[in-house]
C-alpha positions as CSV (number, residue, x, y, z in Angstrom):
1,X,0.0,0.0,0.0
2,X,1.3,3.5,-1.0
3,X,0.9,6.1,1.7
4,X,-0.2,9.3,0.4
5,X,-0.9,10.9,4.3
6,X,1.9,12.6,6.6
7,X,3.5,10.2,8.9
8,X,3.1,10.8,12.2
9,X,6.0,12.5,13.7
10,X,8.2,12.4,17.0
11,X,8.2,15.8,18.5
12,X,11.7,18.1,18.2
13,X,13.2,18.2,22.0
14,X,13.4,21.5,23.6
15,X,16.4,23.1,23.2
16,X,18.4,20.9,21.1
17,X,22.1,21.8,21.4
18,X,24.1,19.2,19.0
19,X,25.1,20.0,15.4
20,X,23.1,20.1,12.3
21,X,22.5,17.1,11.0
22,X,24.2,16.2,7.1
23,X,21.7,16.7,4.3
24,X,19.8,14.4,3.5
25,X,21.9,13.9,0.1
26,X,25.3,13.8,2.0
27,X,23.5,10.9,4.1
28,X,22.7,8.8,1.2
29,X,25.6,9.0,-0.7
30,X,27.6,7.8,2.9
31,X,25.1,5.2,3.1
32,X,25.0,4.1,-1.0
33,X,29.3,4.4,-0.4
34,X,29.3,1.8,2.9
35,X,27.0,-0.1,1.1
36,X,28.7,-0.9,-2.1
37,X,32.0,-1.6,0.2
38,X,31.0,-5.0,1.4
39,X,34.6,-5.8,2.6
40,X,33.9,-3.1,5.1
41,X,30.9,-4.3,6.5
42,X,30.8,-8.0,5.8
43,X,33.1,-9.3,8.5
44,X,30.8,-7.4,11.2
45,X,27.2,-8.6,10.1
46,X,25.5,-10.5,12.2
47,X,22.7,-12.7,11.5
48,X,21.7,-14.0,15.0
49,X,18.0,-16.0,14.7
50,X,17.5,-15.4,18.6
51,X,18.2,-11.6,18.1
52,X,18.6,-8.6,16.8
53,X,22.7,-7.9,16.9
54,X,23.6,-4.1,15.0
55,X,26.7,-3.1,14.5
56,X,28.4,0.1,14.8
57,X,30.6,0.6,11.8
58,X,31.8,3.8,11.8
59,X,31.4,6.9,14.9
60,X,32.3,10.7,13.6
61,X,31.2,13.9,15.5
62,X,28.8,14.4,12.8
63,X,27.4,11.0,12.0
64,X,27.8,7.7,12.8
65,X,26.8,4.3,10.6
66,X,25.4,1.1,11.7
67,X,25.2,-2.6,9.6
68,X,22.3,-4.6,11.4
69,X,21.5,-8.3,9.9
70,X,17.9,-9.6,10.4
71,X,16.9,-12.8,10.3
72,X,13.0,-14.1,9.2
73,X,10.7,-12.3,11.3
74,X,13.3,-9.9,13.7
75,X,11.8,-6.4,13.8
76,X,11.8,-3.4,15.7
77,X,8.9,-1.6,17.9
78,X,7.5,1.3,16.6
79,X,10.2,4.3,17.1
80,X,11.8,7.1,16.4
81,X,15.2,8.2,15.9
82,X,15.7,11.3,18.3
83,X,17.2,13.9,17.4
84,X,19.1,12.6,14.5
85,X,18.2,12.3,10.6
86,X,18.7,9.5,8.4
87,X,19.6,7.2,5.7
88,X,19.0,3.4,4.9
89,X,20.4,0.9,2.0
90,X,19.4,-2.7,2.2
91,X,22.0,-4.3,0.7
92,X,20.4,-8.3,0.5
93,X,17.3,-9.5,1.4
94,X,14.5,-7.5,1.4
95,X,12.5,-5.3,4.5
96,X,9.2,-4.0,5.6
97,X,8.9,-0.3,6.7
98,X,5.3,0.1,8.5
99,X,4.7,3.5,8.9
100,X,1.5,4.6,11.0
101,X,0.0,7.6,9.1
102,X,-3.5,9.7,9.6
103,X,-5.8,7.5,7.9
104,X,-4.0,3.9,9.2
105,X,-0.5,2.2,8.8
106,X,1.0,2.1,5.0
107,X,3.5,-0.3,4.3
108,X,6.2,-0.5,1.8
109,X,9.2,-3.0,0.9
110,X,12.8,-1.8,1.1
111,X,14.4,-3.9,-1.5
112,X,18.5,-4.4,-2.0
113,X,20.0,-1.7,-3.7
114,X,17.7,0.5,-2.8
115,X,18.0,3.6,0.1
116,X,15.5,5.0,2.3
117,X,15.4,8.3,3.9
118,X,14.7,9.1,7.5
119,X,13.8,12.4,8.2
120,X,13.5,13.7,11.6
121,X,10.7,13.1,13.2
122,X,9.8,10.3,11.7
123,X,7.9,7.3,13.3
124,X,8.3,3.7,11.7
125,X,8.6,0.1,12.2
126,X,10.7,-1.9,10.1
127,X,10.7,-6.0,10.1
128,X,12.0,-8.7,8.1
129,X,8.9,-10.6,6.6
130,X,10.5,-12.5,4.1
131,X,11.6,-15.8,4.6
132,X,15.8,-15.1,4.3
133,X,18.1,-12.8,6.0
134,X,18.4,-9.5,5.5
135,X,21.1,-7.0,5.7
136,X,20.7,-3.4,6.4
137,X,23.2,0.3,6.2
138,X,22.1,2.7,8.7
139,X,23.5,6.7,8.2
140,X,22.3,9.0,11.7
141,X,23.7,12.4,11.9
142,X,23.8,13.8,14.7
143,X,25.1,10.4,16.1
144,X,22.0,8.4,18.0
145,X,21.6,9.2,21.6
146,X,17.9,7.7,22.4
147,X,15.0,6.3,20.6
148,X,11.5,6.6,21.7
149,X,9.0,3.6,21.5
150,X,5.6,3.9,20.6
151,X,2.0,2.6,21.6
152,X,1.0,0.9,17.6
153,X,-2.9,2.0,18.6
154,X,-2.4,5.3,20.0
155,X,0.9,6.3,19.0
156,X,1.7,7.8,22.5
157,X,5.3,7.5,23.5
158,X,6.1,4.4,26.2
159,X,9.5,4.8,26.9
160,X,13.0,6.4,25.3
161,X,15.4,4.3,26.1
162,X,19.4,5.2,25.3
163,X,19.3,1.5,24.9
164,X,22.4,-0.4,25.6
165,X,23.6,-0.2,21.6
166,X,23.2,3.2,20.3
167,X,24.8,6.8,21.8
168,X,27.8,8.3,20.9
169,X,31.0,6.8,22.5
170,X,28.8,3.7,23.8
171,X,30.2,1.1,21.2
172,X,33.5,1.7,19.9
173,X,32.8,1.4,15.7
174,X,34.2,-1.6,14.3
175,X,35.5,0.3,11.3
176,X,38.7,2.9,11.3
177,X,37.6,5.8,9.7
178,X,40.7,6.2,7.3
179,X,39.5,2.6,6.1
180,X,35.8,4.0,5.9
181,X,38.1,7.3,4.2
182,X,40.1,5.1,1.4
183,X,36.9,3.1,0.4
184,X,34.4,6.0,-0.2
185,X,37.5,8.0,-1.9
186,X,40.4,6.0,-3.2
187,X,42.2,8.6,-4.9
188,X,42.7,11.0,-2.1
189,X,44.7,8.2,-0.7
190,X,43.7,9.1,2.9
């Protein structure tokens, strides 16, 4: 189904004091970069049946980038991202962004190959319904540091949680970001 409504939307918190986030184009070409650099990625994937395992790949001031595998029917509650803006590729498999809107919940497929924006604000679900693995490239600028969880019915906000995973400085990346710098730009030779 093809949403034509406004998604609901988390609301901006008071006083925000971190950076702009990157454009929205500068977050997708990071993302379509990381994304087409398997060998960067690869080794840190992690398709765990009993759970949900993301990975931090890379951490900058500005942004940061996450590679989350997802086995047949992993998902996440309905969230949001914060304060930060973002960017998905799925690079195998395929996904299923459930997005409540005014009139109901649309649904779309995130295919391989194919990126997503996040703006701010925005409140989704997304879940693996198909019956292989999927891999997914996450781009958040400013850097994660909470997520809110929503009620499906009403929407109203049950808890934000810093969570364990996400926040700058709380998982050291498993990339170095010269190797992050040499595959998205070879020639420089960074």
């Amino acid at each position: 189904m093809t949403a034509t409504l406004t998604p609901a939307a988390a609301p901006l918190s008071p006083g925000y004091p971190g950076p702009e986030p990157l454009s929205p184009a500068l977050l997708a070409d990071i993302a379509d970069g990381l994304a087409r650099s398997e060998e960067l990625w690869r080794g840190a994937v992690r398709h765990d049946p009993a759970e949900r395992r993301p990975v931090r790949l890379v951490a900058t001031e500005r942004y940061e980038v996450w590679v989350i595998g997802w086995t047949p029917g992993q998902g996440v509650d309905l969230h949001d991202h914060g304060d930060s803006s973002g960017h998905l590729v799925v690079t195998e498999g395929e996904l299923t962004e459930l997005v409540p809107t005014t009139g109901g919940t649309a649904s779309r497929t995130l295919v391989a190959g194919h990126g997503h924006t996040l703006p701010f604000g925005m409140i989704h679900d997304i879940v693996n319904r198909s019956g292989g693995p999927a891999t997914s490239i996450h781009v958040y600028s400013p850097p994660l540091e909470a997520m809110t969880y929503y009620d499906d019915v009403s929407l109203a906000a049950v808890r934000t949680d810093p969570g364990t995973w996400i926040g700058a400085g709380a998982v050291d990346p498993a990339v170095d970001a010269t190797a992050v710098a040499r595959a998205l730009h070879p020639a420089t030779g960074a």
